[in-house]
N, C-alpha and C positions, 0 to 999 in steps of 0.2 A: 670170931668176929668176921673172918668172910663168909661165915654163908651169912649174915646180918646185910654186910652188905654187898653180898648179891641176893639178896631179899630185897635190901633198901634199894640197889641196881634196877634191880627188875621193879621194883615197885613204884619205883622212878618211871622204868623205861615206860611201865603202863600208863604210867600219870602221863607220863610226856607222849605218848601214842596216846590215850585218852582224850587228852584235850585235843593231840593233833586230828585224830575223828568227830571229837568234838567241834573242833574248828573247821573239818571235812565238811562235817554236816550243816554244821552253819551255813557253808560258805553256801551249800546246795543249798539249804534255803533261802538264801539268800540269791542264787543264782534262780532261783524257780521264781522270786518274788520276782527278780530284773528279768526275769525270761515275761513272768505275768505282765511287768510293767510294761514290758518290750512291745511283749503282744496288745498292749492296750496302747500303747504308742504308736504301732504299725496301724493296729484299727481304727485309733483317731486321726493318724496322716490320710488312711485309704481315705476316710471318714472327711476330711480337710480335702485331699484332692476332688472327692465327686462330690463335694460344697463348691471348689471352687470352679473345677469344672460347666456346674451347674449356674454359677454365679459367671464365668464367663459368657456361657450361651443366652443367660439372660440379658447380662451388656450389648452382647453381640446383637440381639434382639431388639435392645432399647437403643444402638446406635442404628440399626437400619429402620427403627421406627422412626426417628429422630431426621433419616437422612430423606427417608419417606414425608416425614410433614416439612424438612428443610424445600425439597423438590414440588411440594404445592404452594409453600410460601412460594414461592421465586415466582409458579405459575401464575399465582393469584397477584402477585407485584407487577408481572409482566401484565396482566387483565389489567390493573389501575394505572400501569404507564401508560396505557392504549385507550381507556377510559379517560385520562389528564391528555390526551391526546386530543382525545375526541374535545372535551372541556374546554381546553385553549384553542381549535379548531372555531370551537360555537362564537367562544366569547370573541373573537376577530368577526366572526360574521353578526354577530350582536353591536360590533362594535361597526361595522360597515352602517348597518339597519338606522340604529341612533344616529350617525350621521345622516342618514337618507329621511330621519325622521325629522334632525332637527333641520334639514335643507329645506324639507315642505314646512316646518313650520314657520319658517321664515318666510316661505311661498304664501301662508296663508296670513301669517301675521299682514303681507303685503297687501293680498285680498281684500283682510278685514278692516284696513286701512284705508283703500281704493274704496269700498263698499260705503263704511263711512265718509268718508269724501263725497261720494257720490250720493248720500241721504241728504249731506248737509248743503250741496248742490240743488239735490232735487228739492229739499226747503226753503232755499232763496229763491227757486225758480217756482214755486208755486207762491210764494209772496209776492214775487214782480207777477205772476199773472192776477193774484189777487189787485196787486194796485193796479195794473192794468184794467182787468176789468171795472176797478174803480172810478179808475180816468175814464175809460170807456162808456160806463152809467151816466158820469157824470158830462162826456161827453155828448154823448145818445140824447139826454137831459136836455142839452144848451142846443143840439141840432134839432132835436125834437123842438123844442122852443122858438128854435127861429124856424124853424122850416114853419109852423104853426105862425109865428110872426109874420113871416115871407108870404107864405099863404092869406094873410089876414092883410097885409100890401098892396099885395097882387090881384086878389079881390076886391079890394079898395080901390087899385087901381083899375084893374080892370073894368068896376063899377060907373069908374069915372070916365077911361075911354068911352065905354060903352055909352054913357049919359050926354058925353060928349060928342061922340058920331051921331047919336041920335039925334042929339040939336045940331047938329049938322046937317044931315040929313035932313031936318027940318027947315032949316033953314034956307 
């Protein structure tokens, strides 16, 4: 029974070396697989770094673009605060104007006031000259008539001095 079992020893020690190469071998492939996985790990970090790399330069890009149209915005705010400048500048001077506009029209509302005044003036005083002239006709009329009477007196009279000197003189 001992050589059985140094048969079964040894065929032991093989089994158990067997598996332990067995297990060797495992483990190597299994170490090749983590090595593969490794390697495909390192390649997707390299692969992640010049993504992100890339993806920085591109932020870096998009903020200096950013700080580029921030720096015409401001430009262009600075234009419209200077343009609201100019605007409340006008409207003070718009606002002088409409006073000076409404000052003359008061000047002229005064005017057209005075003007009328003066129409309704110059139509009573062409009425008093119409009656005037009226009285005037009418007086022309009664001088005309008497002078025309006075003359027809005076005549009369005169006819009668004269009728009278002459029988005087005849006499």
């Amino acid at each position: 029974m001992g050589k059985e079992n140094k048969d079964l020893t040894n065929e032991f020690v093989e089994d158990a070396i067997g598996i332990k190469v067995y297990r060797y071998l495992e483990s190597l492939q299994i170490d090749e697989r983590f090595m593969g996985v490794t390697k495909q790990l390192t390649s997707l970090e390299l692969t992640i770094q010049k993504l992100s790399e890339s993806v920085d330069k591109r932020f870096d890009a998009v903020d200096k673009r950013f700080d580029d149209v921030d720096k015409k915005f401001d430009a262009v705010n600075k234009r419209f605060d200077g343009v609201d400048k100019r605007f409340d500048a006008m409207d003070k001077r718009f606002d002088g104007v409409d006073k000076r506009f409404d000052h003359m029209d008061a000047k002229l509302d005064k005017i057209v006031h005075m003007f009328e005044q003066l129409s309704y003036d110059i139509n009573e005083v062409k009425t008093d000259v119409k009656h005037i002239q009226s009285d005037n006709n009418t007086l022309r009329t009664h001088l005309e008539d008497n002078i025309a009477k006075t003359d027809a007196v005076h005549d009369h009279v005169f006819r009668r001095k004269k009728i009278y000197f002459e029988k005087d003189r005849e006499n």
